[in-house]
N, C-alpha and C positions, 0 to 999 in steps of 0.2 A: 443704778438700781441694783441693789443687794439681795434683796425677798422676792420669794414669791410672789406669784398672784395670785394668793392664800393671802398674804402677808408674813409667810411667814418663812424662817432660814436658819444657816447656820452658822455662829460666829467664826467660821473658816468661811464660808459666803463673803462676812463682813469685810474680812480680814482680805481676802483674796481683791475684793473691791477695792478695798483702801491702796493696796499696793497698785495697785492698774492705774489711779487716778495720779499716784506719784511720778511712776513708771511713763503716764502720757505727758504729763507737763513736761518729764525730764527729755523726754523724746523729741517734742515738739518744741524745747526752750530756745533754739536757735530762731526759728522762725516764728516765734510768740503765736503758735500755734492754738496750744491750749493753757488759757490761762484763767488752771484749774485754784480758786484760791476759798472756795468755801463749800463745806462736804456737810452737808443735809441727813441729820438722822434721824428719823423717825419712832423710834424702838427702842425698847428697854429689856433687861435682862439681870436677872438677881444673881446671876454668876460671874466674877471676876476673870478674867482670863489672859496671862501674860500677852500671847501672841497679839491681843486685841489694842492692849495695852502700847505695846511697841509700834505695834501699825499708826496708833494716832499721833504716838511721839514721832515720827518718820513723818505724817502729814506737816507736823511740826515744822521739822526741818526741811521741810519742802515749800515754806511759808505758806498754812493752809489752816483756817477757823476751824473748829470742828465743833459743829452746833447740834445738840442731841436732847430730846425729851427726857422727861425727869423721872417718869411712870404714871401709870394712873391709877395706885393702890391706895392713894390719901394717907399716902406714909409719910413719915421723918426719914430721908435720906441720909441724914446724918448721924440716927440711930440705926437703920438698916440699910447699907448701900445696894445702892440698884446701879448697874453699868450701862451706858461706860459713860456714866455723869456722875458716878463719884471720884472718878481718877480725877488726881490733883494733877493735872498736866496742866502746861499753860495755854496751851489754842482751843481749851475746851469750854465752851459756853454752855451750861446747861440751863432747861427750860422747863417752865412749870405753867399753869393753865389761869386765867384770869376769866371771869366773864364779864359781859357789858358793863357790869356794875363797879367794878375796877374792886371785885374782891377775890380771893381763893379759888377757885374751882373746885366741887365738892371733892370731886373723884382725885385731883392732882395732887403729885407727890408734893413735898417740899420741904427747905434743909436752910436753915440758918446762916451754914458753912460750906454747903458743896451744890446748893442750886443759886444760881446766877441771878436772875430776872423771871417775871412774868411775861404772858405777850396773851391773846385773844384766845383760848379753845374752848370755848363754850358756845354752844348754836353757830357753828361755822358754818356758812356755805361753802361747798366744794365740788370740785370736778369730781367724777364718775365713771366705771365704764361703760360704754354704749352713748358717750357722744350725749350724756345727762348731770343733773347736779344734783348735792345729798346735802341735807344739813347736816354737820357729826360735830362730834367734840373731842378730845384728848387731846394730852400735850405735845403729841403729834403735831397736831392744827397748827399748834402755839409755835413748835418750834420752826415749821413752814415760814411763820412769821419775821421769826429771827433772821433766819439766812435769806430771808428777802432783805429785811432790814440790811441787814451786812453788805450783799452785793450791790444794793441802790446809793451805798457809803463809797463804798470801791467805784462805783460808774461816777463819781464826782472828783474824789482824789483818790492820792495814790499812797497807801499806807502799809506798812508791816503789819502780818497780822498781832502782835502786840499792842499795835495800835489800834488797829480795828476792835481787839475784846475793850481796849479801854474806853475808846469813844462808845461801845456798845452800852460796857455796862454807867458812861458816865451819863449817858443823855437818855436815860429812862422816867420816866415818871412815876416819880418817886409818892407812891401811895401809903395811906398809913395800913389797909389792910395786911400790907407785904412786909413790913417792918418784923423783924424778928427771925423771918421766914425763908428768907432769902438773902443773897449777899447783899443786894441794891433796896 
């Protein structure tokens, strides 16, 4: 966990996070400790930033997904990049909002070229604090989904994550709404 319990931080937060989770695989890799292999982002940010940049290339080479929301502006990512789902890195999965009806999400970003897949953020149920549940939506929700997806892949076989974005993005359900819009 990077944010606040605001939600909210600072991409040296992010950055500071990403290196801790390298930093503990690489500490614990003798004794398969921690086997940190897929990083959960929830958040979006319109500013690019090297340091952030390098942090997820480093998750990279630490073999680790790196699964991140796409925004919730109902933008064209590929006309206006939002981070750090526009970096073209390779263990980066970005994620955009579907609702039941397997269309767009009105609110959710999406890019032809630099968003990945859809997944569920519209009317989600979700945990809370105070031990309660909220219905929400954004591609937060959606991207929750993803890196579930990913780790239920991992708890079966045993794959690079090269292989994990590929099984990801190759066993989607391929909807006509997303066509265009998205890589898949």
């Amino acid at each position: 966990k990077v944010l606040g319990a605001s939600g909210s931080g600072t991409v040296s937060d992010v950055v500071a996070g990403l290196q801790f989770a390298v930093q503990a695989k690489a500490a614990f890799a003798a004794t398969n400790g921690a086997k940190i292999r897929v990083l959960s982002n929830s958040w979006a940010s319109g500013a690019p930033s090297t340091a952030l940049r390098d942090a997820i290339d480093a998750a990279n080479s630490a073999d680790m997904l790196f699964v991140t929301a796409a925004g919730n502006g109902a933008s064209n990512n590929d006309a206006t990049p939002v981070y750090p789902g526009s970096y073209p890195l390779p263990n980066l999965v970005t994620v955009a909002a579907s609702t039941s009806a397997d269309q767009r999400a009105s609110f959710s970003n999406y890019g032809a070229t630099s968003v990945h897949l859809a997944a569920p953020g519209s009317a989600v149920m979700s945990t809370v604090p105070g031990n309660a549940y909220m219905v929400s939506q954004g591609t937060s929700m959606a991207t929750a989904h993803v890196s579930g997806a990913a780790l239920l892949a991992l708890s079966m076989c045993s794959v690079t994550t090269p292989e994990l974005k590929t099984l990801l993005l190759n066993s989607v359900d391929r909807v006509p709404a997303f066509t265009g819009i998205t890589t898949t």
